[in-house]
Structure formats: structure tokens, C-alpha cells
C-alpha positions as CSV (number, residue, x, y, z in Angstrom):
1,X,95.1,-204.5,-62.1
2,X,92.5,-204.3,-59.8
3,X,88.8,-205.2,-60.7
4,X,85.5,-203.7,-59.1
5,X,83.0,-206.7,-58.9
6,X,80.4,-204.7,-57.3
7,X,79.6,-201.2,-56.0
8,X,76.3,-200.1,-54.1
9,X,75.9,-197.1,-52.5
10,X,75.0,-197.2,-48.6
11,X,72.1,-195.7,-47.3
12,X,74.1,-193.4,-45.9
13,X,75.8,-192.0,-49.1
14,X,79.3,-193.6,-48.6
15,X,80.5,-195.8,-52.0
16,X,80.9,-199.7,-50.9
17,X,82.7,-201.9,-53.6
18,X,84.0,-205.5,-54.0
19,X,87.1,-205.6,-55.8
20,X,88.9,-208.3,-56.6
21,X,93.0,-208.1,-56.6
22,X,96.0,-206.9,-55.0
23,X,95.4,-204.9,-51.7
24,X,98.4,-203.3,-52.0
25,X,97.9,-201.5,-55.4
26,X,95.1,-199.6,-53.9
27,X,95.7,-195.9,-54.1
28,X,93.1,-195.4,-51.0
29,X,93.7,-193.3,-48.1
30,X,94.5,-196.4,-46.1
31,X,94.3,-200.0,-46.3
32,X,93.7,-202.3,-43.7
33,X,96.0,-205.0,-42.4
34,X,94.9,-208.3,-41.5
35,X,97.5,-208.4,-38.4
36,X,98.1,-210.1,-35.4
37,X,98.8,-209.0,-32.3
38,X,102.4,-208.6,-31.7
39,X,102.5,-206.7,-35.6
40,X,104.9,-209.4,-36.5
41,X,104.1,-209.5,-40.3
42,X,105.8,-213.0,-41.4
43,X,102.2,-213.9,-43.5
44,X,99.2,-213.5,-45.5
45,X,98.1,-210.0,-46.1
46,X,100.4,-208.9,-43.4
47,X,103.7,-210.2,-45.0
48,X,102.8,-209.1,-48.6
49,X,101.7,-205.2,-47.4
50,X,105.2,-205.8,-45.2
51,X,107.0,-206.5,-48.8
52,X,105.8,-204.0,-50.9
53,X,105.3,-201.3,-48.4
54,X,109.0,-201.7,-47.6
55,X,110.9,-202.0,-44.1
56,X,109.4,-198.7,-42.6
57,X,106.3,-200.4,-41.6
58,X,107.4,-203.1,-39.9
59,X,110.3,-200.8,-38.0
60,X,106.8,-198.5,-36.7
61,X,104.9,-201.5,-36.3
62,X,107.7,-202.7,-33.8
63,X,108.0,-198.9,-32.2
64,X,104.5,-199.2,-31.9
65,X,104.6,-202.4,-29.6
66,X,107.0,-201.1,-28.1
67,X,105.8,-197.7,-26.6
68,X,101.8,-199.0,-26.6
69,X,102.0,-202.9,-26.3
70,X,100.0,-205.6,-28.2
71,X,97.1,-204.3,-29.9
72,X,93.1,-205.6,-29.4
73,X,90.6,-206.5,-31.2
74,X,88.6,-203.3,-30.7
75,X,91.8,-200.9,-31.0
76,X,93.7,-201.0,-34.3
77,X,97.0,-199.5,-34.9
78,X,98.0,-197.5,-37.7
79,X,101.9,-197.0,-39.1
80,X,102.6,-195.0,-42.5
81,X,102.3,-196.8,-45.7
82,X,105.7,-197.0,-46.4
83,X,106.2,-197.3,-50.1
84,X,102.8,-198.7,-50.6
85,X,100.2,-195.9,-52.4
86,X,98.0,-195.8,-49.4
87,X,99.3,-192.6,-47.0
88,X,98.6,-195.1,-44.0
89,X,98.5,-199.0,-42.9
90,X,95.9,-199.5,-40.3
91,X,97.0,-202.8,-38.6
92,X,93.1,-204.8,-37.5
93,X,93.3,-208.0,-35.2
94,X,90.8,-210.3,-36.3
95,X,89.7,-213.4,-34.3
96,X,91.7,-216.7,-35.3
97,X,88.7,-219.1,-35.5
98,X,88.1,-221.4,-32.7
99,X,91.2,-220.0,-30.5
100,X,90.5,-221.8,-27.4
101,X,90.4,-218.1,-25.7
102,X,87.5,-217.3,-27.9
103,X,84.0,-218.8,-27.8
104,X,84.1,-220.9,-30.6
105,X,80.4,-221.3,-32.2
106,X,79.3,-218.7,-29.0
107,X,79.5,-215.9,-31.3
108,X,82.3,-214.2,-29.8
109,X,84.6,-214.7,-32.9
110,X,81.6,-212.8,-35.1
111,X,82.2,-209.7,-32.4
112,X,85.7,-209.5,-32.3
113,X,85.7,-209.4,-36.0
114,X,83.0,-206.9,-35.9
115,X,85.2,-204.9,-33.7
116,X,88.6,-204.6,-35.8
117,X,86.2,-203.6,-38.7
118,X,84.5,-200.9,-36.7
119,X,88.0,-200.0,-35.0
120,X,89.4,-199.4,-38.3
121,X,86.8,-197.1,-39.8
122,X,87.3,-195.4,-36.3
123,X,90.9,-194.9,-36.9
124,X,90.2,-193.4,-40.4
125,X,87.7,-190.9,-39.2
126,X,90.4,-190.3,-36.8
127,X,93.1,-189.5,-39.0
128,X,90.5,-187.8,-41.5
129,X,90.7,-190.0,-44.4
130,X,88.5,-189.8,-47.0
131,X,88.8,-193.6,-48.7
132,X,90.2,-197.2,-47.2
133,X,90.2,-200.5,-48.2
134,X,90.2,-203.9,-46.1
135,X,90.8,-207.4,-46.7
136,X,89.2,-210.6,-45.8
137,X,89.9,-210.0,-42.2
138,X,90.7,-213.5,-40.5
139,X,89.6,-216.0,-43.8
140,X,93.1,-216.4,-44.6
141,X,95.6,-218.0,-42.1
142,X,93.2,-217.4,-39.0
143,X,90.6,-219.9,-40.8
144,X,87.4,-217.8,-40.7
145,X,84.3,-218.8,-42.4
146,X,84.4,-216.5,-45.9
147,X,80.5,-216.7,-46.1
148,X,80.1,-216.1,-42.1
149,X,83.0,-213.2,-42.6
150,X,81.7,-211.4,-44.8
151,X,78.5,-211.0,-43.8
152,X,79.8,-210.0,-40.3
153,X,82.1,-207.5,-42.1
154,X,79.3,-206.1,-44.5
155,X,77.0,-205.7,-41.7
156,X,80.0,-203.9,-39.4
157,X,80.7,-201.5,-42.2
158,X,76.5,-200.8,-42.6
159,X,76.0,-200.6,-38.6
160,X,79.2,-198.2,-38.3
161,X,77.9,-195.2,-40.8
162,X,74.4,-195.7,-39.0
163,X,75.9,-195.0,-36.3
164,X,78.6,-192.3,-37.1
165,X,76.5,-189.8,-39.7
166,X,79.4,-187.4,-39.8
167,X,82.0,-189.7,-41.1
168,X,84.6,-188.7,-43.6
169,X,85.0,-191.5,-45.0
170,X,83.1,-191.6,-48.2
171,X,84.8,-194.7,-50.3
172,X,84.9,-197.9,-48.6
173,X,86.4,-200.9,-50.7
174,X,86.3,-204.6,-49.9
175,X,89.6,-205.9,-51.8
176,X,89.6,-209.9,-52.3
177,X,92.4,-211.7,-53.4
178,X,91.4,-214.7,-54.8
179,X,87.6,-215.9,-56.4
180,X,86.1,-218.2,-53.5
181,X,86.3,-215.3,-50.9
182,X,85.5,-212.8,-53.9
183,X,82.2,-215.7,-54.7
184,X,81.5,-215.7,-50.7
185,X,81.4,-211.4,-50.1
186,X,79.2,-211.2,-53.6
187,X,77.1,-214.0,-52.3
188,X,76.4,-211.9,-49.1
């Protein structure tokens, strides 16, 4: 079972909570994968929303590559969500931290990771969904700074209804797995 840490109410009127659990038992709209590239989803977030979700999402995740090729940073993807509770899987590229192609302490990794976040609200406003729910994008396996992550996702999620006053999306949940990244998002 899923716990809600924390929940504040935007300036903008959308709901923003920290919950700490299992992404997967979300019954949001969507949920937001922590993916790479290539959709290959061997670990992390990627592999357990793979597992319970079932084989479909990896099959359109693959279709997906496919007929539109490797995804960015700024333009998520988005399969069904299998047998998961969410109706959809949008699949974010975070940064992996200090990727030689990236900028290392420049600041580039805090704007790609600003991007997949903004990219994925996009998406959901796209498909009209009302509620979604991310990860940690990049702490895990791409070895991002929790403290610097989440305040680059908090502040992503504040600039993004600022700047999009006719969103849909009203419910906006920050789901943490385990208690140092839930410490580091309630620290923020």
C-alpha cells in the first residue's frame, strides 16, 4: 500500500503529493517511466513497470522504436499500461549523470531532466488525462543527485502549470520507492 507523505496544492489549483511506495499500484491516469532510450526495460523502474504491466508494453515499446526511432529527452513516448492500473505508460529519458555527452556540473543534466518532466506532463495534456504519477527520474541506475533531482523535478512540475493554465491535469503524484529519495523530495 501506498503512503501520501505530503500533499500541497499548487498555485495553480492542481493537487501535488509525495508518496511513498510502489509506482506500479498507482491507479492514475498514467505513470511515468524512468526509461532509456532504446525502451529496452531490463532495470529499475523500467523493468518492474515491464513485469507487472505484462509483455504488451514492452512489444509497443519496441513498435514504437521501430516506426519513430529512439526517443529524447524533450519527447517522451507513451505505450498502454498493459495490465498495470494506469490506462497509459509514458516512457521519460532522464539524463544519466555525468554521461560524457552531457555537461557534467554545466547544468545540462538539470535541463534535460527538466525536459522529460515537462515532456511528460505534455503528453498527458495530450492524451487528456486527468492524474499521473512519476518516479525519481534518473536517481536510480542513472546516478542523479536525489536532493539536486528533486528540486529540478519540483520546480519542472511548478514552471509547467505556470506556463500551461489550461491543463487537464489536476493530480500530480511524486511516487518514491525507498526513504532516502522519499527524505531528499520532502527535504526540497
Amino acid at each position: 500500500m501506498n503512503t501520501v507523505l505530503k500533499e500541497r496544492i499548487l498555485p495553480t489549483g492542481q493537487s501535488l503529493q509525495i508518496v511513498q511506495g510502489d509506482i506500479t499500484i498507482e491507479e492514475v491516469d498514467a505513470i511515468v517511466n524512468a526509461a532509456n532510450e532504446h525502451l529496452q526495460h531490463g532495470g529499475g523502474v523500467a523493468w518492474a513497470i515491464s513485469k507487472r504491466g505484462g509483455p504488451d508494453i514492452q512489444k509497443e515499446s519496441d513498435e514504437w522504436i521501430r516506426t519513430k526511432g529512439t526517443v529524447s529527452h524533450a519527447h517522451p513516448a507513451w505505450t498502454s499500461g498493459g495490465l498495470l492500473p494506469a490506462k497509459y505508460v509514458i516512457h521519460a529519458v532522464g539524463p544519466v549523470w555525468g554521461d560524457p555527452r552531457g555537461a557534467g556540473t554545466s547544468g545540462d543534466e538539470n535541463a534535460k531532466l527538466s525536459v522529460a518532466v515537462t515532456g511528460s506532463l505534455r503528453v498527458a495534456d495530450e492524451l487528456g488525462l486527468k492524474s499521473i504519477a512519476f518516479p525519481a527520474i534518473s536517481t536510480g541506475i542513472f546516478g542523479f543527485p536525489k536532493e539536486r533531482a528533486a528540486k529540478v523535478i519540483l520546480e519542472s512540475i511548478g514552471t509547467y502549470f505556470r506556463e500551461n493554465t489550461s491543463s487537464g491535469v489536476k493530480v500530480i503524484k511524486l511516487v518514491l520507492f525507498d526513504q532516502p529519495t522519499a527524505d531528499a523530495f520532502l527535504q526540497v
